[in-house]
N, C-alpha and C positions, 0 to 999 in steps of 0.2 A: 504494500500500500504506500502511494506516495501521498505528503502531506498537504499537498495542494488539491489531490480529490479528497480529502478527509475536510481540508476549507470547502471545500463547495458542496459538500455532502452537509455538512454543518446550515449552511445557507438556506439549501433545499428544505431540512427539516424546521429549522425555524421559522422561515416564511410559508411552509407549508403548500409550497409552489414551483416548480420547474419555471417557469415562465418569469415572475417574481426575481428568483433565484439570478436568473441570468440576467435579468434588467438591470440589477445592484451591483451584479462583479462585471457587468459589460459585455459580458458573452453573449453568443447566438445559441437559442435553443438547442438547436441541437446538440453544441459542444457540451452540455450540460445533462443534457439526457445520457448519449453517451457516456461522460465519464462516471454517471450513478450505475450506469447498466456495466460498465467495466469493474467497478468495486463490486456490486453485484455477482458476476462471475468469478470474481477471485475468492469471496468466501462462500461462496457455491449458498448462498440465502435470500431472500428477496429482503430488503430492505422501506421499502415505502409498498403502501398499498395505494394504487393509483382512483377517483372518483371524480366527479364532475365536477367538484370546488376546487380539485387539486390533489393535494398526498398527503398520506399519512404515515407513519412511521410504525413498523413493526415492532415484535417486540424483540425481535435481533437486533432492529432498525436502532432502537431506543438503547439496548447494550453499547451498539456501536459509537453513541452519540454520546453516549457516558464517558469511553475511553476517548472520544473526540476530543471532548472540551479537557481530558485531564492532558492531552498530548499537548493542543496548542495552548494551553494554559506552563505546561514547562521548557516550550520552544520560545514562551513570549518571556518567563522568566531568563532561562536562558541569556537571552539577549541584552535584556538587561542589566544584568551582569556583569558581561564581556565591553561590554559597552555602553557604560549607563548615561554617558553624554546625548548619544544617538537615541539608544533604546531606552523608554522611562518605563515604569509600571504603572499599572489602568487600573481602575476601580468602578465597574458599573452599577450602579444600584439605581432601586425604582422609588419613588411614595409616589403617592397622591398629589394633586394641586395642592391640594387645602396643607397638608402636612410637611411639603415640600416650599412651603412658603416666608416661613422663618424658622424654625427649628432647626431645619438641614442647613440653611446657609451658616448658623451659630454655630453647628459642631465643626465643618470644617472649615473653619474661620480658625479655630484652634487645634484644629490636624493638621494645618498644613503649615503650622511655626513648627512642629518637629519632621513632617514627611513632604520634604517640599518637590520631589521627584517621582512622585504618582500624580498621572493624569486623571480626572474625576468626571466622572458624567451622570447627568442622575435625568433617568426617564420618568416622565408621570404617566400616569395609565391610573383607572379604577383598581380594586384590590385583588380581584378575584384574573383580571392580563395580567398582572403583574407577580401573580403565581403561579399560573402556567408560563408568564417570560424565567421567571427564575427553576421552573423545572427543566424545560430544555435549553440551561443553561449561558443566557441570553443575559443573562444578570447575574452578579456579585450576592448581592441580599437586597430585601427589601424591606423598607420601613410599613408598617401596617396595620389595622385595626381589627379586632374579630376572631375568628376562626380559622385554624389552618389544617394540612393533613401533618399529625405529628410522627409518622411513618417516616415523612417522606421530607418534612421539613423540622427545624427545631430554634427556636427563639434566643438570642446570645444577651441581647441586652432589651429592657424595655422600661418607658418611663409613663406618668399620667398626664392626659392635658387637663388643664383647665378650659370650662367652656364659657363663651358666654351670649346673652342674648342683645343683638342690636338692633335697634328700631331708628327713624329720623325722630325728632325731639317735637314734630310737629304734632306726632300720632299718639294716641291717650292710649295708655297700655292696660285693660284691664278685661276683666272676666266675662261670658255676655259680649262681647263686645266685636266686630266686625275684624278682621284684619287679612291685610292679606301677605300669604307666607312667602320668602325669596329664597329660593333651593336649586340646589344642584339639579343637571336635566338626569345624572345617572341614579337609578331608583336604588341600588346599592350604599349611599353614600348614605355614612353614618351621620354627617349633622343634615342631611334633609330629615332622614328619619328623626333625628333629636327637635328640629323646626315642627313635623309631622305633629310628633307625640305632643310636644307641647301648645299645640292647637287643640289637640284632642284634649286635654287634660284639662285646660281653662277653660273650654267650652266655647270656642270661639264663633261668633256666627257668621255664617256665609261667608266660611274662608276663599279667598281666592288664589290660586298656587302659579306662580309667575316661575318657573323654569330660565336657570341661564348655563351656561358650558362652563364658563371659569369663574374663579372665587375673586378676579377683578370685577369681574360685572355683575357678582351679586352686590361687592359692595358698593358700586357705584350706583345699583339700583336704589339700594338703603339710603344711601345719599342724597341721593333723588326725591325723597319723599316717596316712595312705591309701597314700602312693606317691611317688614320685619325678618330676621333671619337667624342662626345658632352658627357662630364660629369657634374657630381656637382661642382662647384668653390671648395666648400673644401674637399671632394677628389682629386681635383689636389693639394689645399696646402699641403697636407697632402703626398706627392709625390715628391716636389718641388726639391727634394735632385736628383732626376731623370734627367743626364745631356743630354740625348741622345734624351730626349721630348720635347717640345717647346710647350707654352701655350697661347691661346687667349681668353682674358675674352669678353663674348657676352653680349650685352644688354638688353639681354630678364632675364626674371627671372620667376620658376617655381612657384606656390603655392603648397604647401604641408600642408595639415588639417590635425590635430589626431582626428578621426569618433570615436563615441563610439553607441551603439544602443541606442536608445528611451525608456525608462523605468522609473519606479516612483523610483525602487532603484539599488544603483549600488554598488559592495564590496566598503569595507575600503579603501583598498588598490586603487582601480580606482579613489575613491574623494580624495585621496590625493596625487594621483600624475598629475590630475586634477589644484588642488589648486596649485601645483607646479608647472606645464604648464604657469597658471593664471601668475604668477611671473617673469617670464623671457623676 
């Protein structure tokens, strides 16, 4: 096996597309079909099951994809290395909008006074992409709320948010009373449902539910005078300059884990920002 069909093998399974696949590395379908149907033939298994969305991965498929990510995961360390001017180490991790909003920029604002030669990238996705990106491998760990498979994944570090409720300063906040709620459009997302319950709970009448994609435009709706909403405490600190909003800190508090998968090894770069989690 050469390691440049083991990269494009890697591709195919995580975009879950031939076609995909070759758009991203720049290749022509075909060379790409090919080189899966050539690793296919060397370990004499079928590797992807082909359908009309695309492929999917066997469960050879899925072995193979295991030792994928540990090969170029020690080809990238490697280099690093040998070479750490040229070659730096990577650190991908996922959260949320909401949770990737200041939290994450505060821890590695103080990772990177001691790890200043790891490259950092942090994808947002709802919680449940962002645990199938972290099972095939597509991510580092991911910060997140809820539920996980503990088989298959396991929590290293996790802390509580504080939540709180924002409304504009124009609107009369009380029981009985009219309002209309500003939530996330993913029906997943733990502060709609926190916004949700707490409509439910006061009794609000003739809620109206205004849906937005990012947690900038809820808050600029709130801003607006539109409606009311449930965020992170500091995301509102982080706002407080905001005269026209009005803040209620709630009593609940959320758990947030950083998930990383189950494995005997994990890059450099994951155990020491790990051991820096440990710290804080």
């Amino acid at each position: 096996m050469e390691s440049h069909d083991l990269w494009i093998f890697k591709h195919v399974a995580e975009l879950k597309s031939v076609s995909k696949a070759a758009e991203k590395l720049g290749y022509v379908q075909p060379n790409v079909s090919q080189r899966i149907k050539s690793l296919e033939d060397e370990l004499g298994v079928r590797l992807f099951i082909r359908n009309n969305r695309g492929v999917t991965l066997t469960d050879e498929g899925l072995v193979l994809l295991e030792y994928t990510n540990q090969i170029i995961q020690l080809m990238d360390e490697a280099k690093s290395v040998v070479k750490p001017k040229k070659w730096r180490e990577s650190l991908t991790l996922g959260a949320s909008q909401t949770i990737s909003a200041v939290r994450i920029p505060q821890l590695f604002s103080s990772f990177f006074k001691e790890h200043k030669n790891i490259d950092v990238k942090v994808r947002t996705h709802d919680t449940q992409k962002l645990q199938e990106m972290l099972s095939y491998g597509e991510l580092d760990g991911i910060f997140a709320y809820g539920t996980f498979n503990s088989s298959q994944f396991e929590s290293v570090y996790s802390y509580f948010e504080k939540i709180v409720l924002i409304s504009p300063k124009k609107i009369k906040f009380e029981k009985q009373y009219e309002q209309t709620l500003i939530v996330n459009s993913n029906p997943n997302c733990i502060y709609r449902n926190k916004t949700l319950g707490l409509s439910k709970e006061n009794k609000f009448l003739d809620s109206t539910i205004m849906e937005f994609d990012s947690l900038e435009s809820i808050l600029q709706a709130v801003h607006d005078g539109l409606g009311i909403s449930i965020i992170p405490a500091d995301v509102a600190k982080s706002r407080k300059e905001t005269q026209s909003i009005q803040y209620k800190e709630l009593s609940e508090t959320i758990k947030i884990d950083f998930i990383i998968k189950r494995k005997k090894q994990h890059p450099k770069s994951l155990t020491k920002f790990i051991r820096f989690l440990a710290l804080q």
